[in-house]
C-alpha positions as CSV (number, residue, x, y, z in Angstrom):
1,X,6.6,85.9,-45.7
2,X,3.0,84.7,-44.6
3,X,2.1,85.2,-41.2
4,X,0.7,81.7,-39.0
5,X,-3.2,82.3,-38.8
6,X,-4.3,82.4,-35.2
7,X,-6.1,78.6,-36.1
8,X,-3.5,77.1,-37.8
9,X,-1.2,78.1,-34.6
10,X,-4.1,76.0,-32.4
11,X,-3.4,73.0,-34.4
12,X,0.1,73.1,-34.0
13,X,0.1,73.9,-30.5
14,X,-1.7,70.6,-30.0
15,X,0.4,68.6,-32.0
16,X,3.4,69.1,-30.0
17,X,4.9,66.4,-28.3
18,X,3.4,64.0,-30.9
19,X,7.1,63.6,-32.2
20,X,8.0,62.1,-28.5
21,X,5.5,59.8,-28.3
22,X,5.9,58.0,-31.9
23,X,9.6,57.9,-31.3
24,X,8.9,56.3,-27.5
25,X,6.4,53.6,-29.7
26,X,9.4,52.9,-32.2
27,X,11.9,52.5,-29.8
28,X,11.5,49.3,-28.6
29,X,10.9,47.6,-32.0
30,X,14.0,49.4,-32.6
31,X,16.3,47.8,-30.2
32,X,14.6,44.6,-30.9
33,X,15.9,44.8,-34.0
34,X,19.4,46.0,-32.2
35,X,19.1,42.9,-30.6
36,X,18.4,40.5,-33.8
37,X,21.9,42.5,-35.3
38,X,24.1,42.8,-32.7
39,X,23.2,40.1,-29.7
40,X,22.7,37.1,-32.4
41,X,25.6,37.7,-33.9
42,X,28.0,37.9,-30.9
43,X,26.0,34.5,-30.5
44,X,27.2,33.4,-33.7
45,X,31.1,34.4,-33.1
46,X,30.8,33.3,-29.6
47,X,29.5,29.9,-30.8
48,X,32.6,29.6,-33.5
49,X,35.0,30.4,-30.5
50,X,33.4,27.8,-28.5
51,X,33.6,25.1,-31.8
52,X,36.9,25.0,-32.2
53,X,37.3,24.6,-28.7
54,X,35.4,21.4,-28.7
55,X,37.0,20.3,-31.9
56,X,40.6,20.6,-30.3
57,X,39.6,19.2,-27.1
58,X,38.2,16.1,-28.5
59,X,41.1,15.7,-31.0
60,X,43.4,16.3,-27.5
61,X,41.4,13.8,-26.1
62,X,40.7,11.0,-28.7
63,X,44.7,10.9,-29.4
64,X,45.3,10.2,-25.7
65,X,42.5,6.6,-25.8
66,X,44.0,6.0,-28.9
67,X,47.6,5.5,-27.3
68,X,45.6,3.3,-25.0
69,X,45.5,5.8,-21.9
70,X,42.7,8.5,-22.2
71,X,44.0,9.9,-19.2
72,X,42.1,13.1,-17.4
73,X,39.6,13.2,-19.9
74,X,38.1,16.4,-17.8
75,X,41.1,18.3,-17.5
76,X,42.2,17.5,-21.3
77,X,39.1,18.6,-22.6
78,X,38.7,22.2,-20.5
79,X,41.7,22.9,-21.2
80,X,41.3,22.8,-24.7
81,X,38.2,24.6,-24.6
82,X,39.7,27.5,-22.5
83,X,42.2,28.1,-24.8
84,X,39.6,29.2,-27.5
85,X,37.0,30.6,-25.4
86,X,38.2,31.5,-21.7
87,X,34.7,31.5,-20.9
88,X,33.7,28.0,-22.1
89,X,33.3,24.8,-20.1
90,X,33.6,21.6,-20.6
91,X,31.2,18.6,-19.7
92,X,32.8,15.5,-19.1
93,X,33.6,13.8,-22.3
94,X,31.9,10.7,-23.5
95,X,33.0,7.7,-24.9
96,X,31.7,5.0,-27.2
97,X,32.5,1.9,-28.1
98,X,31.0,1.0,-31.2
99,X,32.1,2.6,-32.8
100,X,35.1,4.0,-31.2
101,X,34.5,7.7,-30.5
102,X,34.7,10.2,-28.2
103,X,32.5,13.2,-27.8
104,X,33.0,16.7,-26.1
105,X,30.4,19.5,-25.4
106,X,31.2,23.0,-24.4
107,X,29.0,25.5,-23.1
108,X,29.2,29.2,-21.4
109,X,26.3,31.6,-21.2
110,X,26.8,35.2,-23.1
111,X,24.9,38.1,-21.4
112,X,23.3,40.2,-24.2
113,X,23.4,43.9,-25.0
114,X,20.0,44.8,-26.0
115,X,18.0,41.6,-25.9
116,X,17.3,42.5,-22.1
117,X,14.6,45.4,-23.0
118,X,13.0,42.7,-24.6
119,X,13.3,40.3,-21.9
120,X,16.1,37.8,-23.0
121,X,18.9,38.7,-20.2
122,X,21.7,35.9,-21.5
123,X,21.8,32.4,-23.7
124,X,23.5,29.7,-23.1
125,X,25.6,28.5,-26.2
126,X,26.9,25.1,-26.6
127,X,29.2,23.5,-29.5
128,X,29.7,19.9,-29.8
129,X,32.5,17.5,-31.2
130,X,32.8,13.9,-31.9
131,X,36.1,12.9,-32.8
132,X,36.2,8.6,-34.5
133,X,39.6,6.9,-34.5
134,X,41.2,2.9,-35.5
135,X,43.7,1.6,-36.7
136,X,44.7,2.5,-41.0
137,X,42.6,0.3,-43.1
138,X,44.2,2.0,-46.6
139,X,46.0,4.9,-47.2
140,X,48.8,6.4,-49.0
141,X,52.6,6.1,-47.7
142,X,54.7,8.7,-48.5
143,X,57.8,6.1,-49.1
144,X,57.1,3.5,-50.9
145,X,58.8,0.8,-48.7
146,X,57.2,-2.6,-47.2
147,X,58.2,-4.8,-44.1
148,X,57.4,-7.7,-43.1
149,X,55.1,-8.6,-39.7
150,X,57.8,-10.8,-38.5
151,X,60.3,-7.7,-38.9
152,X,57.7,-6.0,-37.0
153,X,56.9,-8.4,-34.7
154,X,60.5,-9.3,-33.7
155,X,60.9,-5.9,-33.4
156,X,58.7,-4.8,-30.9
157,X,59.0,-8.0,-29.0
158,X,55.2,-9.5,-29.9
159,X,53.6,-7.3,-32.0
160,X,53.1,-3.8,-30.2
161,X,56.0,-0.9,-29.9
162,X,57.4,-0.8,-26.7
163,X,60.7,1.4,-26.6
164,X,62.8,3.1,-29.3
165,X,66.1,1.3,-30.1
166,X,67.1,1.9,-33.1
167,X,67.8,-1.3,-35.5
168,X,68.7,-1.9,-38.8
169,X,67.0,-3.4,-41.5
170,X,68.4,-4.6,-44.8
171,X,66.9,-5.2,-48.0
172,X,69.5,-7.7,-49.5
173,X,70.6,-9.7,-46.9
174,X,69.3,-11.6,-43.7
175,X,68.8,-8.6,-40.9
176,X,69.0,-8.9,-37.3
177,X,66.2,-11.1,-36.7
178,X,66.1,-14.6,-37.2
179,X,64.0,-16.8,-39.4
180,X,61.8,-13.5,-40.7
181,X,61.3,-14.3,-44.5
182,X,60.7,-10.3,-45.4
183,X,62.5,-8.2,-47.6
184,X,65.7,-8.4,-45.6
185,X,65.7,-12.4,-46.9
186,X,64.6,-11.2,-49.9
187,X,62.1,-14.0,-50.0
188,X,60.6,-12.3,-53.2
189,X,62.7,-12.7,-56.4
190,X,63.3,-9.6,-57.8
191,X,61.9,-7.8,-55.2
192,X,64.3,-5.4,-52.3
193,X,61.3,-4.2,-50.2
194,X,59.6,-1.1,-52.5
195,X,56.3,-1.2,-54.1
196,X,54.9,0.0,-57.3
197,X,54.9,3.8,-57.2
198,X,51.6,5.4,-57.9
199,X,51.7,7.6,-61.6
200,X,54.2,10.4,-61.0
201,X,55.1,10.3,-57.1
202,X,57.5,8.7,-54.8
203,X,54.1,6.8,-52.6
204,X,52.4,4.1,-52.7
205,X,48.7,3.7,-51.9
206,X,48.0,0.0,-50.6
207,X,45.0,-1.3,-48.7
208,X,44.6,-4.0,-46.2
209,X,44.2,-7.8,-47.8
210,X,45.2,-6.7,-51.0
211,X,47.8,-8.0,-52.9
212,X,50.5,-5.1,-53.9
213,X,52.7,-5.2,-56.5
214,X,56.8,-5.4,-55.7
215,X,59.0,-3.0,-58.2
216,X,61.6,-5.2,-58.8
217,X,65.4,-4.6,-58.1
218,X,67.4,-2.8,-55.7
219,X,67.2,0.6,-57.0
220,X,65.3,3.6,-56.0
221,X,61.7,4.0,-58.0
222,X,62.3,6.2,-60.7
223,X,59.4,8.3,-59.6
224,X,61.6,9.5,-56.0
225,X,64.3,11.5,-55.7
226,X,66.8,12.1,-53.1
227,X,64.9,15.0,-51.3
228,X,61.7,12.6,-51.4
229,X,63.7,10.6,-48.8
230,X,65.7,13.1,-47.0
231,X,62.9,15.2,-45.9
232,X,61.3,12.4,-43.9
233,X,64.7,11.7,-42.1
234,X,64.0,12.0,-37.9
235,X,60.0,11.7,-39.0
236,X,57.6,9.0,-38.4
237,X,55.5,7.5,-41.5
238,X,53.0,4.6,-41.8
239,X,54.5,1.9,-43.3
240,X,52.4,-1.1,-44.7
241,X,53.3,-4.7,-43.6
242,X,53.1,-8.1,-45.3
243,X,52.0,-11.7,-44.0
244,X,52.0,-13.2,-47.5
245,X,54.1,-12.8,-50.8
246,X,54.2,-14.6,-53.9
247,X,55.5,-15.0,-57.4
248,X,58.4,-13.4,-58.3
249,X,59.8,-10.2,-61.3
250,X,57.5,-8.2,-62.7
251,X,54.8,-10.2,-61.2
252,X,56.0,-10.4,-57.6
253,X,53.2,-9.3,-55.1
254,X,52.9,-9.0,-51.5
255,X,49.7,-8.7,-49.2
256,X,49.4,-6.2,-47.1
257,X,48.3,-7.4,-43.2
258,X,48.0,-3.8,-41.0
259,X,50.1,-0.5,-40.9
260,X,52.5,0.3,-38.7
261,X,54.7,3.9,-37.9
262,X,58.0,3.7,-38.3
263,X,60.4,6.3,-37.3
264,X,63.1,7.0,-39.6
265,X,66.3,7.6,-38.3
266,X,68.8,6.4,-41.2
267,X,69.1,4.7,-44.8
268,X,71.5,3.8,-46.8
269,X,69.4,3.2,-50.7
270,X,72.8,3.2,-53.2
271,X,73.9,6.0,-54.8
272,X,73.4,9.4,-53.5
273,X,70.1,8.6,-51.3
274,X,72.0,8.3,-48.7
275,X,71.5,9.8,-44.6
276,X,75.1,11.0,-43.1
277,X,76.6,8.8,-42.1
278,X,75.8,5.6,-43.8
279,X,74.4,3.2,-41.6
280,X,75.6,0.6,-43.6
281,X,78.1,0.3,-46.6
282,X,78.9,-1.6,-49.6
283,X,76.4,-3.3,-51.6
284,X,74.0,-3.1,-48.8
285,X,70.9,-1.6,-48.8
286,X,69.3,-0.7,-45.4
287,X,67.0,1.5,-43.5
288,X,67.8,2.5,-39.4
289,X,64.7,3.5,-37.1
290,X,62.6,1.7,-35.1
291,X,58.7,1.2,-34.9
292,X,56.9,3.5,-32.5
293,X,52.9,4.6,-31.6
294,X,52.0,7.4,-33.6
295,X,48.9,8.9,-34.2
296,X,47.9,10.0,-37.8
297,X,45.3,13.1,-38.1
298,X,45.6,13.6,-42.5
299,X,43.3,12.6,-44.4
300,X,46.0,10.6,-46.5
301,X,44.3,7.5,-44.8
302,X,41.2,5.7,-43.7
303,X,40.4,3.7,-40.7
304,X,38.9,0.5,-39.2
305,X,38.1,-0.4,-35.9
306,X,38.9,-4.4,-36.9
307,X,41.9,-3.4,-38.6
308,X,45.2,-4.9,-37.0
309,X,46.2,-3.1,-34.1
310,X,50.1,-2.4,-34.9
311,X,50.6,1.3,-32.8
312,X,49.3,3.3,-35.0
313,X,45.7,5.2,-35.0
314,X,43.9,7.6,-37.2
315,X,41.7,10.3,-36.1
316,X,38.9,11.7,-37.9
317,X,36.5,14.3,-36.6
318,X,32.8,13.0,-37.3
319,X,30.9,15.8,-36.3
């Protein structure tokens, strides 16, 4: 074993301590780079917290102007926003007109870990959300059925829904409301209130001022089946409605004027699509419910600010 020569022990006694200063020259591009790992991405997960936030508050929000009362846009919105992030809060919401919208920003500062030695004590993070809504334009119906505006309008007693009693409406023969020249009068030839199925499924995608084509007789599309109708029993659907008909068989059409929701409480189709008990017998052919507000948030349908207002709305988050 060599021995340490009384120079080489010199130089080494004057490099110590040289390990203690390179490490104290390192360390603070070291927790900058602690602070790049860790404090921007608790940024990043605090900003997804605070996202969804905004994106449920201003759904919350936008369904309650929809329904014609925004209500406490304030309250809605933090709440919302303190459900995801407890932290977060919530500026007042804005509104627009044109086209109709409403926008929600949250914000809540984060304090960071290591950022501080580097002079960054905290950041403010901030999400936004605009949520768009109107009335359906186009869309697909999950029961291919059509009523007529004066059903609807009769109905609701002018045009919008105003209560839920329940009424029936027949398919082949004149219904309780007078002088409406819908389905239930079967003003069409051939044709009991169903439209054409689309290929393969028991729904029928229509759009607003087009002309739709019946499927004549009083039987049940071939394309349904008795589960296709029983598992929207007690639910609410968008139903398109009809201001104009014309021709008759095969070639029987009718025009589609706005959607409305109709909540489905009963039918009696022939057969066995049937709801317990039958809310009406015989040859009859008939559907119970009653048209109600509803707001729609799949993206089975498109809206329109001009479309008819009928009750219904559809929400679609913008950005």
């Amino acid at each position: 074993m060599q021995r340490l020569t009384p120079s080489l022990r010199r130089r080494l006694d004057g490099e110590r301590g040289a390990t203690a200063v390179v490490f104290a020259l390192l360390l603070v591009p070291m927790l900058g780079f602690a602070a790049i790992a860790v404090d921007v991405g608790a940024l990043y997960a605090e900003r997804a917290r605070l996202q969804v936030g905004a994106d449920a508050a201003a759904i919350a929000v936008a369904q309650d102007c929809s329904r014609g009362n925004c209500g406490d846009m304030q309250a809605t919105a933090q709440a919302l926003i303190t459900a995801n992030d407890t932290e977060g809060t919530a500026a007042q919401p804005e509104l627009s007109s044109d086209p109709l919208s409403v926008t929600v920003t949250g914000g809540t500062p984060t304090e960071h870990w290591f950022a501080p030695v580097i002079g960054f004590e905290s950041t403010t993070v901030s999400a936004t959300a605009t949520v768009g809504w109107g009335s359906p334009s186009r869309g697909t119906a999950v029961l291919p059925l059509t009523f007529s505006w004066c059903e609807f309008e009769q109905q609701t007693g002018g045009g919008l829904p105003s209560g839920d009693i329940v009424r029936t409406v027949y398919f082949t023969k004149t219904s309780d409301t007078d002088g409406c020249t819908g389905p239930s009068n079967n003003t069409v030839p051939g044709g009991f209130a169903y439209l054409d199925t689309d290929p393969d499924r028991c729904e029928a995608t229509t759009g607003i001022g087009g002309q739709w084509s019946s499927k004549t007789g009083n039987s049940v599309p071939s394309t349904c089946s008795t589960t296709d109708f029983s598992e929207w029993l007690d639910q609410t659907v968008l139903l398109p409605l009809f201001d104009e008909f014309g021709e008759s068989g095969n070639n029987a059409w009718y025009r589609v004027y706005g959607y409305a929701a109709f909540r489905l409480t009963g039918y009696h189709l022939g057969g066995q699509y049937s709801s317990s008990p039958k809310p009406c017998g015989g040859n009859d052919r008939c559907v119970t419910g009653y048209f109600t507000r509803f707001v729609e948030l799949s993206d089975a349908w498109d809206y329109d600010p001009t479309a008819p207002e009928l009750g219904s709305s559809v929400l679609r988050l913008i950005r």
